[in-house]
C-alpha angles and dihedrals in degrees: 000000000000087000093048098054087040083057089053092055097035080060100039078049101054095035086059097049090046089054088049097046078036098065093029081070105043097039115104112222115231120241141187114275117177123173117233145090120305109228118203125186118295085026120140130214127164124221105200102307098347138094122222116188110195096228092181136006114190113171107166111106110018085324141237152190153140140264118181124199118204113237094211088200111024115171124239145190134191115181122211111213120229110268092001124122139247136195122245081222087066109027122035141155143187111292096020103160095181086068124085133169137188131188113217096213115233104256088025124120121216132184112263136148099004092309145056119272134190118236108224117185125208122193106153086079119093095246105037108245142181150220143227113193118184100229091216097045114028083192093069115077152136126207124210141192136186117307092015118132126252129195096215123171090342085308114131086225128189120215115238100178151342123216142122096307089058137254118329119222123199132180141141143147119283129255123223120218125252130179117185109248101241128119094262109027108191090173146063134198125218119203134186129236120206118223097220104179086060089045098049085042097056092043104077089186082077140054115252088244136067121227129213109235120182083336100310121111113236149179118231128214115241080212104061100355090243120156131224122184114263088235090056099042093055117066130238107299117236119258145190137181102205104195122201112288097018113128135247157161131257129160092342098306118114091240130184131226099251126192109328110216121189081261117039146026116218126210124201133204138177108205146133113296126188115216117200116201116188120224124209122193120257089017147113114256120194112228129174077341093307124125114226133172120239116216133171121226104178132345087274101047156057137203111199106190136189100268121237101051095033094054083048099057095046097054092050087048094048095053084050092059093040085056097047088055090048085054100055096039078061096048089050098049087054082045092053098043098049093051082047098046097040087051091049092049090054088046089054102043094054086053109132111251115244111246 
């Protein structure tokens, strides 16, 4: 009689825990579903006036990404401290003298490291380049891009670009920076600093190295050993007074000379600027002064919706999930603890009988 009635409850055990395994397996688990357009990497989308591209779409994880937007005329601003100096390759203006350029024409051959080199120009690459090629020995060679140094004619040059034309070569002595010292400086002046190490080491009238005579500091003549003061033997420097508005160039923007301060010159721009804006799954993401909301949909792409209703919605979505999982937590432990308890009330009931 007592194993009959454990073989009742071993099978209303087991029956219960089958319905519940039973309708763990045949249950659909919810998931988050959100209209909208799917956006994948090099996608476009505009948000009023302004063009967003998708660079990079990583959904695994919460997910992330990043979407950059192109500023046609950013402005920007570069300051040029009091007596401090400036290159002729960054800053220059009409009638600069302490700046000088030369284009090595493509097919040309130059002298350059004891011998004579071709130049040979290549602009089918993605980044322009060009070849040295030593005329004696083809083997011997150096390749060079944009804003990589040359040694030219005994001229530490820096080149500028590469193109049809031929290779452009820039060099120059640097300015140093002068504002006037009054309360409300509108001016600048730009003068310029002789390198004299490079200058004593191209004239092969003079020794590389100045002597101090009588307290002046001179050159001296490899022909006589005469001596001329260092002062006499440069020329006159460049100079230029810049005064506030006046144009010019710098790293390739058309700049203006902004507010000029006792301690600084400013210099203004308007150009192209790329804006990055980071996306993070399940968030709110800020566009043209918008707010959005960033979802995921799977590890290629991106939905990007308008915010309050789509936050909404998945957040609806996303409890109902949590309660289907607390559901069928629920459905395993009953599951587990019939099959457990089925499987204790056989081991008591083949227990042996005392006596």
């Amino acid at each position: 009689m007592q194993r009959r009635a454990v073989a009742i409850s071993v099978v209303l055990f087991l029956v219960v825990g089958a319905g519940a395994y039973a309708f763990i397996g045949i249950s659909e688990a919810p998931s988050v579903s959100l209209p909208g357009e799917a956006h994948t990497a090099g996608d476009t989308f505009s948000v009023q006036d302004r063009t967003y591209a998708v660079e990079s779409v990583d959904g695994s994880g919460d997910g992330s990404g990043e979407l950059v937007w192109t500023n046609e005329s950013a402005r920007y601003t570069e300051t040029l401290g009091n007596d401090t100096t400036i290159s002729p390759l960054d800053l220059r203006w009409d009638g600069q003298h302490a700046r000088w350029s030369t284009t090595l024409e493509d097919g040309s051959t130059i002298p350059y490291e004891n011998g004579t080199y071709r130049v040979t120009v290549n602009t089918s690459a993605d980044s322009p380049m060009a070849m040295l090629s030593n005329v004696a020995n083809a083997s011997e060679n150096t390749t060079v891009a944009v804003e990589d140094t040359l040694t030219y004619r005994q001229n530490e040059t820096t080149v500028t670009a590469i193109d049809d034309d031929g290779v452009t070569l820039v060099w120059g002595e640097s300015y140093r920076v002068t504002v006037p010292n009054v309360t409300e400086p509108d001016s600048a002046t730009f003068v310029q600093e002789f390198d004299v190490s490079n200058r004593l080491a191209r004239d092969s009238a003079v020794y590389n190295e100045t002597v101090s005579v009588d307290g002046v500091r001179s050159v001296v003549f490899r022909a006589d050993n005469g001596t001329l003061a260092l002062s006499d033997y440069l020329p006159e420097p460049d100079t230029a007074t810049l005064e506030e508005g006046q144009e010019v160039w710098y790293q390739g923007n058309d700049a203006t000379i902004g507010n000029v301060t006792g301690d600084s010159v400013p210099l203004v721009w308007s150009a192209e600027r790329t804006n990055p804006v980071r996306l993070s799954g399940a968030s709110n993401v800020t566009l043209n002064d918008q707010q959005y909301f960033v979802y995921f949909p799977d590890e290629s792409s991106v939905k990007i919706l308008p915010s309050e209703d789509a936050f909404q919605s998945y957040q609806q979505q996303q409890s109902e999930i949590d309660y289907y999982h607390e559901r069928m937590n629920g459905l395993w432990g009953v599951a587990i603890l019939s099959f457990l308890a089925a499987v204790a009330l056989l081991a008591m009931a083949y227990l042996p009988k005392k006596g």
